[in-house]
Structure formats: structure tokens, C-alpha cells
DRENDO-1510 file (C-alpha; in Angstrom, 1 decimal, always signed):
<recs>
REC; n; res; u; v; w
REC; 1; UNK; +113.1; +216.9; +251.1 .
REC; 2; UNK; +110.4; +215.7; +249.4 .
REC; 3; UNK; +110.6; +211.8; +247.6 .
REC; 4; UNK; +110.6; +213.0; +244.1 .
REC; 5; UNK; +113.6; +215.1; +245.0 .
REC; 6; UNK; +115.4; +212.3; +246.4 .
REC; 7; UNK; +114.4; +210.0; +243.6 .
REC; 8; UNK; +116.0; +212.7; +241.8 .
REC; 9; UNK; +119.0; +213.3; +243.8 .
REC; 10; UNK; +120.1; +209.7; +243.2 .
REC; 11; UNK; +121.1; +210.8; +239.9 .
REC; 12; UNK; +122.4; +214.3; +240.9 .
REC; 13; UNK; +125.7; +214.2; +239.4 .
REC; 14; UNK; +124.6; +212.8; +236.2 .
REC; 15; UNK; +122.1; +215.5; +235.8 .
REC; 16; UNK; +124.5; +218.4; +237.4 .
REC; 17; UNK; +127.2; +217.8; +234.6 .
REC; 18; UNK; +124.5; +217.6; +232.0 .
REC; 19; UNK; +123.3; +220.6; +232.8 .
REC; 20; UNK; +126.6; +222.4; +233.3 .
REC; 21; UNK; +127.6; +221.3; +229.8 .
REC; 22; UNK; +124.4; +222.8; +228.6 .
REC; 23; UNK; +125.3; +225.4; +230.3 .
REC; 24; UNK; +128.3; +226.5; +228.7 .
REC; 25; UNK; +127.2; +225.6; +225.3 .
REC; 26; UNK; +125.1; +229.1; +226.0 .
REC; 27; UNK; +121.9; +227.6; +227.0 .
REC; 28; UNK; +120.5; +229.7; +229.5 .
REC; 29; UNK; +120.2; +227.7; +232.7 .
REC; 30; UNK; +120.4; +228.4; +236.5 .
REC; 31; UNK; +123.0; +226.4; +237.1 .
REC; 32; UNK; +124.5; +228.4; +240.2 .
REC; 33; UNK; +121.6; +228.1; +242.3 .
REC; 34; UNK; +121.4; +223.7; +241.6 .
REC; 35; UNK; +124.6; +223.8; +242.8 .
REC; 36; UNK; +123.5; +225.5; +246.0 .
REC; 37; UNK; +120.9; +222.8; +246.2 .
REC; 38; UNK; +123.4; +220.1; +245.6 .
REC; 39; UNK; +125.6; +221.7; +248.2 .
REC; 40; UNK; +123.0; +221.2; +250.4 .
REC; 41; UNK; +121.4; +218.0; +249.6 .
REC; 42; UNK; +124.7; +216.8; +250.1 .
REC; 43; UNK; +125.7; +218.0; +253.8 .
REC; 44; UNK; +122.1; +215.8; +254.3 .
REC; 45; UNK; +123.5; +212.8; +252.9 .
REC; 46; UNK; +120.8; +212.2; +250.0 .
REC; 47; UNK; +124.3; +212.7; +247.1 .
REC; 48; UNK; +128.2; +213.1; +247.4 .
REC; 49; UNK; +129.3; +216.1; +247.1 .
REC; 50; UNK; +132.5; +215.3; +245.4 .
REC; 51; UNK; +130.6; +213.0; +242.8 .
REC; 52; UNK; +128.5; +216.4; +242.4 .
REC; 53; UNK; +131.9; +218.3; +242.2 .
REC; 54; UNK; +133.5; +216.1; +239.4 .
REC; 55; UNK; +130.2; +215.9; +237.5 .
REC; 56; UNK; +130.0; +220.1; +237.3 .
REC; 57; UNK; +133.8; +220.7; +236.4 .
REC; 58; UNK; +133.9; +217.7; +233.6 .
REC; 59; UNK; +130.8; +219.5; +232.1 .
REC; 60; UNK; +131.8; +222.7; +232.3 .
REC; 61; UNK; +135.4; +221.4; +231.1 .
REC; 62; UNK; +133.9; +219.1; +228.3 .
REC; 63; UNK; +131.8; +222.0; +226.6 .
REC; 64; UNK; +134.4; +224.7; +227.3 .
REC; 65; UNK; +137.2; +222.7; +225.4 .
REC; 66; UNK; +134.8; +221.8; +222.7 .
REC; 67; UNK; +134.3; +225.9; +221.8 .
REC; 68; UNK; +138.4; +226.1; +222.1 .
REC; 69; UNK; +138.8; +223.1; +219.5 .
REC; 70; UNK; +136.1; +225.5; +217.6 .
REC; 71; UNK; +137.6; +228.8; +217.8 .
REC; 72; UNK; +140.9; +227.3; +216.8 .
REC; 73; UNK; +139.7; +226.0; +214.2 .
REC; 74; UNK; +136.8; +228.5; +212.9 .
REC; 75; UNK; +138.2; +231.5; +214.1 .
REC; 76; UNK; +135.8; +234.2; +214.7 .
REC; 77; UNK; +133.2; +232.7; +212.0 .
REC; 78; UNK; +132.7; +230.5; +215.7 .
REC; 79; UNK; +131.3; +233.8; +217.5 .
REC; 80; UNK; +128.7; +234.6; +214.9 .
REC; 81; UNK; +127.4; +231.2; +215.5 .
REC; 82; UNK; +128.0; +231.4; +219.5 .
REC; 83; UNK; +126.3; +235.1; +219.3 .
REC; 84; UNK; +123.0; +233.3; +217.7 .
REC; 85; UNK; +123.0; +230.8; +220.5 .
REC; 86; UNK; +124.1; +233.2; +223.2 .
REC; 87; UNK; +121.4; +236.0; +224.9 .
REC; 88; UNK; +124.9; +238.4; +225.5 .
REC; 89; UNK; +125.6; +241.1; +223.6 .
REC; 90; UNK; +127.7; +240.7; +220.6 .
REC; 91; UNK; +129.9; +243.7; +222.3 .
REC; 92; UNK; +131.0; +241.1; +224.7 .
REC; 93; UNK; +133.9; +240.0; +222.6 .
REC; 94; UNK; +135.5; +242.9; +222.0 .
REC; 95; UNK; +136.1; +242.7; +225.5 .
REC; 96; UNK; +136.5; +239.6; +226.3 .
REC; 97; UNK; +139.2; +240.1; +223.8 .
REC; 98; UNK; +140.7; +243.1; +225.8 .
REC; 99; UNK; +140.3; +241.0; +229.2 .
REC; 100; UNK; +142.7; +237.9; +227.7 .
REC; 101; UNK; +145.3; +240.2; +226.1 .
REC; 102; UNK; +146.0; +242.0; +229.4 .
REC; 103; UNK; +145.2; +239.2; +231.7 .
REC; 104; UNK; +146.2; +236.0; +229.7 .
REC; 105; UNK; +144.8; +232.8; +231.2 .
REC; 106; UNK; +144.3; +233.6; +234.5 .
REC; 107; UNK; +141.2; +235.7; +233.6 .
REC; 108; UNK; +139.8; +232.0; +232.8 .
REC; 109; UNK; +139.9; +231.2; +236.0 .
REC; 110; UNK; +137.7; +234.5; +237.6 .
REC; 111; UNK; +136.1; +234.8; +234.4 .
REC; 112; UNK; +133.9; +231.6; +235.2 .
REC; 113; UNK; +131.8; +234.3; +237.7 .
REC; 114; UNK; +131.1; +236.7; +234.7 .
REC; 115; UNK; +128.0; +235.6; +232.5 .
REC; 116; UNK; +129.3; +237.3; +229.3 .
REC; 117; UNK; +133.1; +236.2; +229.8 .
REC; 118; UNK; +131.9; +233.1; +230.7 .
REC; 119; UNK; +130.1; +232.6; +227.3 .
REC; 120; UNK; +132.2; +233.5; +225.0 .
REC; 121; UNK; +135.6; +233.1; +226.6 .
REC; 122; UNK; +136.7; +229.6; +225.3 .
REC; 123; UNK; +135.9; +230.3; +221.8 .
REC; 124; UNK; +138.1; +233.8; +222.0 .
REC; 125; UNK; +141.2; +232.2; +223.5 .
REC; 126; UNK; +140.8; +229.7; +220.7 .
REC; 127; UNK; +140.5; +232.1; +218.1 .
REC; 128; UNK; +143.2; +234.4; +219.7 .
REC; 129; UNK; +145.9; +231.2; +219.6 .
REC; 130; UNK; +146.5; +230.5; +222.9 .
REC; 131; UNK; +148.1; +227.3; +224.0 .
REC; 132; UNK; +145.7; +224.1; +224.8 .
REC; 133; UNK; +147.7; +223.6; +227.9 .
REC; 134; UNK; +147.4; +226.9; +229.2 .
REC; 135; UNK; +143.6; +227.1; +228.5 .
REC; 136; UNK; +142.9; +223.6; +229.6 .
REC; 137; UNK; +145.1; +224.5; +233.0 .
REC; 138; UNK; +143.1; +227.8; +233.7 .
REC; 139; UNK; +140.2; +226.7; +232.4 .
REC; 140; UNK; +139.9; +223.9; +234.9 .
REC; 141; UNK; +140.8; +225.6; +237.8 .
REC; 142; UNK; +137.6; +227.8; +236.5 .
REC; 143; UNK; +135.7; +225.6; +236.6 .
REC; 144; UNK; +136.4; +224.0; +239.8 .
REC; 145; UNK; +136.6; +227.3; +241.7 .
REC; 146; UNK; +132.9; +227.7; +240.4 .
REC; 147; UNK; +131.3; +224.3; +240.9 .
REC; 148; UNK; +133.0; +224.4; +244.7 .
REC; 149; UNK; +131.7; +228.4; +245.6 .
REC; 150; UNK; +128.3; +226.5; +244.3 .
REC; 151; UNK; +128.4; +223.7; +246.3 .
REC; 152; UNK; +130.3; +225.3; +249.1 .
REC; 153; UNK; +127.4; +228.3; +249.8 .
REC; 154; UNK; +124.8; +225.3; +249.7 .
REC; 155; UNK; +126.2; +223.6; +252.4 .
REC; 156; UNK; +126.8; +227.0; +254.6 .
REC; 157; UNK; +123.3; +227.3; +253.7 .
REC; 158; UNK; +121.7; +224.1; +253.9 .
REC; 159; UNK; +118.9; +224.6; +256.5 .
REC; 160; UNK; +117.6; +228.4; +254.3 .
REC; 161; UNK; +117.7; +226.1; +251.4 .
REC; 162; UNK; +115.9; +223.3; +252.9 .
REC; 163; UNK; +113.2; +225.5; +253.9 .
REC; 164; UNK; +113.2; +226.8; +250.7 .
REC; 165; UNK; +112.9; +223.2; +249.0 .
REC; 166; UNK; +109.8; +222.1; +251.7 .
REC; 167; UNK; +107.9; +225.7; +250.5 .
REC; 168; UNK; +108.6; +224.2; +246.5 .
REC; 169; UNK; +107.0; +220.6; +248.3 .
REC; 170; UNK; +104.2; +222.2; +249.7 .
REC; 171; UNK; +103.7; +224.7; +246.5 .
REC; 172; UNK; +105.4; +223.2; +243.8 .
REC; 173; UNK; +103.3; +223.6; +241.4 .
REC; 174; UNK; +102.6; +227.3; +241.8 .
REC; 175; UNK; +106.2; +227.9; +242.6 .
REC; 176; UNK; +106.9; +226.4; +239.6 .
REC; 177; UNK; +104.8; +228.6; +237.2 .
REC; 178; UNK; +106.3; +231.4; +239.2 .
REC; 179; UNK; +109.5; +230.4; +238.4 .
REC; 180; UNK; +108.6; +229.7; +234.5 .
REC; 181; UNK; +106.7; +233.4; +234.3 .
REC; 182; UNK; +110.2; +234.6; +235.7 .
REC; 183; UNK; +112.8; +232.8; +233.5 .
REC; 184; UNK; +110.5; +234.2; +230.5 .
REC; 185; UNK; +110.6; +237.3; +231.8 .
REC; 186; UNK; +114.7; +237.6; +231.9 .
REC; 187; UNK; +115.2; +236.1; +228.6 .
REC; 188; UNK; +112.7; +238.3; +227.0 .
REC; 189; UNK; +114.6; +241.0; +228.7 .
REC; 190; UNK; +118.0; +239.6; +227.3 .
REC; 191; UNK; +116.3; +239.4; +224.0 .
REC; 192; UNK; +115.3; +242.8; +224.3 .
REC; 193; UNK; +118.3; +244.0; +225.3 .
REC; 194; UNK; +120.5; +242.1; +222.2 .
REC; 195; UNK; +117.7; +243.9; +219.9 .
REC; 196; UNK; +118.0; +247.2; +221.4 .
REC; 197; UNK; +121.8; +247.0; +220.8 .
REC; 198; UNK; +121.6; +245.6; +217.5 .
REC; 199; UNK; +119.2; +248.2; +216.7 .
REC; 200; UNK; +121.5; +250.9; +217.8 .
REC; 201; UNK; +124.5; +250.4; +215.6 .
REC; 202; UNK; +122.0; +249.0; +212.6 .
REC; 203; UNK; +123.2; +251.1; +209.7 .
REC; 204; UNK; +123.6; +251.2; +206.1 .
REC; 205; UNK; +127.0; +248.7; +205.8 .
REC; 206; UNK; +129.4; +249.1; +202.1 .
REC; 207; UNK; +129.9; +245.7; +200.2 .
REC; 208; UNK; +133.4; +244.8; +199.9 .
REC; 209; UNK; +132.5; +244.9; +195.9 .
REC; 210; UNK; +132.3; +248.4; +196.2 .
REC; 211; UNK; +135.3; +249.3; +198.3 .
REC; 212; UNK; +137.6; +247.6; +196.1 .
REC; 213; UNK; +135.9; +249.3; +193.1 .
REC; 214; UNK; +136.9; +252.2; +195.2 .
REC; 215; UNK; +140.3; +251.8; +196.1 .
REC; 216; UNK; +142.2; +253.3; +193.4 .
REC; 217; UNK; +140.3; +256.9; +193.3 .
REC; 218; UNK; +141.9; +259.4; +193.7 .
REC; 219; UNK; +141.1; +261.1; +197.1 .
REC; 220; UNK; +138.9; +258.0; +197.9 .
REC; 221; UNK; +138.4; +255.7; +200.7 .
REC; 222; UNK; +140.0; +255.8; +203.7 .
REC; 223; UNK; +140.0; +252.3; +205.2 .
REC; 224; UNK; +140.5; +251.7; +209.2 .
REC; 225; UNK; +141.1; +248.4; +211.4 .
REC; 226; UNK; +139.2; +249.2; +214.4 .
REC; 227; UNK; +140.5; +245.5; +216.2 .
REC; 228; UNK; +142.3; +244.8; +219.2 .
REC; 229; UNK; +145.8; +244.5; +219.1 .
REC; 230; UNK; +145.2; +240.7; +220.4 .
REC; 231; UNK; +142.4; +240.4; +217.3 .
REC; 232; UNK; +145.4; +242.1; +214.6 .
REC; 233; UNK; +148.2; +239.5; +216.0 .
REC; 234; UNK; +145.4; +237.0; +216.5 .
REC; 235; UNK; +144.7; +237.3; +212.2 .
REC; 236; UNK; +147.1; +239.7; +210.9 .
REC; 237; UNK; +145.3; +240.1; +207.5 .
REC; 238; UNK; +144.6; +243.1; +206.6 .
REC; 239; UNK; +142.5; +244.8; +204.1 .
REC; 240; UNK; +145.4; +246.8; +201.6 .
REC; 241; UNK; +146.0; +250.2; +202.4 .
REC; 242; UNK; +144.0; +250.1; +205.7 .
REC; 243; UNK; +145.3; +251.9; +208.7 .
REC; 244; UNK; +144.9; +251.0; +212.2 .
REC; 245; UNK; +142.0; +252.8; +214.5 .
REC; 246; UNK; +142.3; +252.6; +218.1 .
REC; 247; UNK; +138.6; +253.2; +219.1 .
REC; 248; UNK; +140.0; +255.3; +222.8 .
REC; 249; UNK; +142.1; +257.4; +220.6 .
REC; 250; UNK; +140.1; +258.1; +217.5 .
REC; 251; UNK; +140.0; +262.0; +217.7 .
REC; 252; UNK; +144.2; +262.0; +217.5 .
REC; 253; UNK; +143.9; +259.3; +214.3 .
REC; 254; UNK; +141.5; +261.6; +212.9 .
REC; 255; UNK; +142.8; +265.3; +213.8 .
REC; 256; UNK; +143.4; +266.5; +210.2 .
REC; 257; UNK; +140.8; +264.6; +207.8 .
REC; 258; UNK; +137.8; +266.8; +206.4 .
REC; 259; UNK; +134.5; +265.6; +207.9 .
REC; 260; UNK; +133.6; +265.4; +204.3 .
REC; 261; UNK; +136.4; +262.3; +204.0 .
REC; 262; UNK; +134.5; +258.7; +202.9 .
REC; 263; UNK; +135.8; +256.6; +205.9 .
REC; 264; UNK; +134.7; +252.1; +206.0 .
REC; 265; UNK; +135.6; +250.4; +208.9 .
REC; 266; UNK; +136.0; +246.5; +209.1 .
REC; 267; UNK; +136.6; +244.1; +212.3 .
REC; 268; UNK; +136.0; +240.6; +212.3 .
REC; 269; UNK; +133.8; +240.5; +214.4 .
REC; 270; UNK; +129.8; +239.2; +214.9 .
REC; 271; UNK; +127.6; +241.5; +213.4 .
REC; 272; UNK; +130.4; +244.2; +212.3 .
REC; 273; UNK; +129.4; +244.8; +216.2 .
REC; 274; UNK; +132.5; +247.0; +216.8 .
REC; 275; UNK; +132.9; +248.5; +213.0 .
REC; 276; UNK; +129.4; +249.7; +213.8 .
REC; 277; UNK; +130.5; +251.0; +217.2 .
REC; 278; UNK; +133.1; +253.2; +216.4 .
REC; 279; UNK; +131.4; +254.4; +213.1 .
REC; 280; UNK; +128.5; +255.7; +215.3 .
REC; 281; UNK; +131.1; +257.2; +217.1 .
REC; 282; UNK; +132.4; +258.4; +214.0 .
REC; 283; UNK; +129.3; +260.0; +212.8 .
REC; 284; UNK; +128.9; +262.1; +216.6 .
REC; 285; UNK; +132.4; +263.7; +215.8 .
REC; 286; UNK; +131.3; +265.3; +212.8 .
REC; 287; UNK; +132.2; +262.6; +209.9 .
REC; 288; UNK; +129.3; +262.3; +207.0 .
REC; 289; UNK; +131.0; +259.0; +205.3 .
REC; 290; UNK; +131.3; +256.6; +207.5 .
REC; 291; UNK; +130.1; +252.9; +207.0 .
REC; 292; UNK; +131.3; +249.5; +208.2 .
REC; 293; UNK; +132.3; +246.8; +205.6 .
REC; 294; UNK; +129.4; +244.2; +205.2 .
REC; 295; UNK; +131.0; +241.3; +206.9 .
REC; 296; UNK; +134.2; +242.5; +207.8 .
REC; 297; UNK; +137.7; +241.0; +207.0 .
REC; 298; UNK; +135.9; +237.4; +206.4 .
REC; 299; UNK; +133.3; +239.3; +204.0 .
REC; 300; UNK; +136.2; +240.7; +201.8 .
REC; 301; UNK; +137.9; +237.3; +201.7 .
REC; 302; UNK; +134.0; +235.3; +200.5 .
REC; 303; UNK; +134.3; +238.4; +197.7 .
REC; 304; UNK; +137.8; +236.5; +196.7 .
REC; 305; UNK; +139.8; +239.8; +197.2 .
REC; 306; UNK; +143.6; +239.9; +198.4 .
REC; 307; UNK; +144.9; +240.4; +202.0 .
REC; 308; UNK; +148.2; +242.4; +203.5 .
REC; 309; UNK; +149.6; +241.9; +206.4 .
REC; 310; UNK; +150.5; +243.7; +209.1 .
</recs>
């Protein structure tokens, strides 16, 4: 390897849990691929690999249990700030929501090789109440399983990587603009991707003002709760007179309204990402009225209006 790369290697694991920790506070770095170098660097001799090992898991561990404490604390009003950060999809929460419901902590553990999961899974569990043990348990065991497959295919393919380092020697600095044209490439990509989406459910949104105006008519609003189940038990506020809307089973929900019927829909969620969803959705079937409340559950509480509960 070439003797800026072991000047660097020196400080390895200080720079590997660095960037892990960056990482996972949604900063979009290839942190996979430096553990393969690590892994390999370190069946050389130029850094330990269990130094490397500790340094990657404490990051990923440190960041991850800082967007629990958030969640927990911030509830969803966490994963509108993570979703600015983040280049995922705002969908991503819904069903990172549906994943820990039916999986519980174990999907922490697998859900450390899944780029969306992986984003915005701490911040969910926190918001969704689970235990610190239990998150800090699978959580853990996450992020070891990932540091070690990192580290482990480095060192089963130390010499391909080595070769690969002695090209970046030889060529480093067009390698590198290669490298910098293609990272710009993907997040412009990503970002294109999270404007597409936003694009498609952009619609008019009603302000909670007007609903509530609204909620005595006679024949008016209907008002739906398109949340998980683990979102509803999660917060179990509820906007009054709102009915529950399963998104897989709208058509039975729906059966016997007139397509003429003034439907809102609310989640909590960044964006009104899944209200917006399932009123497109909506909209294909046939309904005229149908808008998602500006700012969901959180927006009718800012307007100072009452909850139920479930």
C-alpha cells in the first residue's frame, strides 16, 4: 500500500467509527466498502482488526442510540427532521414501521444491511416505545454483524483489494475524480428520486382550521386514520370522530360511500407521505373529495384543537 495510506491506516479505527457515526446520522458515506479495505489492511498487519471492529460498532451504536433517545422523545416530529437529512424516501417509515411491528427487535439486527431500514430504524423504535434494552441489545448485535461481514469480506479478499488500492496509487488522482463524478451522480439520483416521489403525492392538503369548522355539518367530513396499528398504539390520539383506514383493505372500508362523499385523511407522518398515498389511491377509485390534513395529527394539535383516543 502506498505511504499516505499507511500514514493513514495508523489512525484507522479513529477515522472508521467517525465515519460510521456519520454514517448513521444519514450522511451518505461508503462505509461498507472502507470496511472491506480495513479488513484487508488488517490481514497485512498495517491496523488491528478488532480495534477496527470496536471503532465501527461504538459508532454505529453511538449515533443509533442518539436517534432512539430522539424518537422517544420527539416522536415522529424526529422523522421530518431525519427525512431532510436522509436521501430515502419519506415512504420508508411506513414500512419500517410495518417491519418492527411484525418483527420486533430482531429486524435491528438484519435491518443494518437495508439502506432505508437502516436510516430510519432507530428513530421508529423510539417513537414506537420500545424498550432501551431491547433496542440497545439488537441494535448492537446489528451493528457488529455489519462491521464484521465488512471487515470479514476484506480479509477473504485482501489480495483483489490490494490490487485495487496499488491501481488508486498509481491513479489516484484520476480515480479519485472518477469516484467524485460517481458519488454526485448517485445522490443526484437519490435526490431525484425523493422529488419524483414527493412530486407524485403533491396535492392540494385541507388545514385543520377548516376541518374542524367542518365537523358538525351535517353530511360532512368523513375523517380516516390511515396509520399502522404500531403508529395508532404507538400515539393513540386520534382526531374525533375519525375512523380507522387500513390502506390494503380500503375498497371494503369504503364499499357503500358516494364517490361524491368529502373524505381527509391524516397520519403522522413526514410530509403527510402516507395520507397522500392512500388519497391518490383514493382519487383512482373513483372518490372526488379527498385531501390529506396539512400536517397530520401534530398539525391539528399546533391548531390547539382536542384529541380522542382510541
Amino acid at each position: 500500500m502506498s505511504s499516505d495510506l499507511n500514514a493513514l491506516l495508523v489512525h484507522g479505527p479513529l477515522w472508521m467509527g467517525l465515519l460510521v457515526f456519520a454514517k448513521q446520522l444519514a450522511i451518505p458515506l461508503p462505509v461498507f466498502p472502507l470496511l472491506m479495505v480495513g479488513g484487508a489492511a488488517a490481514v497485512g498487519g498495517q491496523v488491528s482488526a478488532s480495534a477496527l471492529f470496536l471503532a465501527a460498532t461504538i459508532g454505529s451504536v453511538l449515533a443509533d442510540t442518539l436517534w432512539f433517545a430522539i424518537g422517544r422523545h420527539w416522536g415522529y416530529r424526529a422523522l421530518r427532521v431525519l427525512c431532510k437529512l436522509s436521501l430515502s424516501p419519506d415512504s420508508c417509515v411506513r414500512q419500517t414501521e410495518v417491519t418492527l411491528s411484525r418483527w420486533g427487535s430482531a429486524s435491528l439486527i438484519a435491518g443494518k444491511f437495508l439502506p432505508g431500514f437502516a436510516t430510519v430504524a432507530a428513530p421508529v423504535a423510539g417513537a414506537l416505545g420500545m424498550s432501551s434494552l431491547r433496542f440497545l441489545s439488537a441494535n448492537t448485535l446489528g451493528a457488529a454483524a455489519y462491521a464484521g461481514a465488512g471487515l470479514g469480506l476484506g480479509a477473504l479478499f485482501g489480495d483483489e483489494i490490494d490490487a485495487v488500492l496499488k491501481l488508486l496509487a498509481e491513479h489516484g488522482l484520476t480515480v479519485l475524480k472518477v469516484f467524485l463524478i460517481l458519488m454526485a451522480v448517485f445522490i443526484a439520483w437519490r435526490l431525484l428520486q425523493r422529488q419524483l416521489f414527493i412530486r407524485r403525492i403533491g396535492m392540494a392538503r385541507v388545514s385543520a382550521d377548516e376541518v374542524f369548522r367542518r365537523l358538525n355539518d351535517e353530511g360532512g367530513l368523513l375523517i380516516a386514520d390511515v396509520r399502522t396499528e404500531a403508529g395508532r398504539t404507538a400515539d393513540p390520539r386520534k382526531i374525533p370522530g375519525a375512523i380507522v383506514m387500513d390502506p390494503v383493505h380500503v375498497d371494503h372500508t369504503l364499499k357503500d360511500l358516494p364517490k361524491d362523499r368529502d373524505i381527509v385523511l391524516y397520519c403522522n407522518c413526514p410530509n403527510d407521505a402516507s395520507a397522500a398515498k392512500v388519497a391518490k389511491l383514493l382519487i383512482d377509485r373513483g372518490f372526488k373529495q379527498v385531501r390529506p390534513l396539512a400536517g397530520g395529527l401534530d398539525g391539528w394539535g399546533a391548531a390547539g384543537f382536542e384529541f380522542e383516543r382510541f
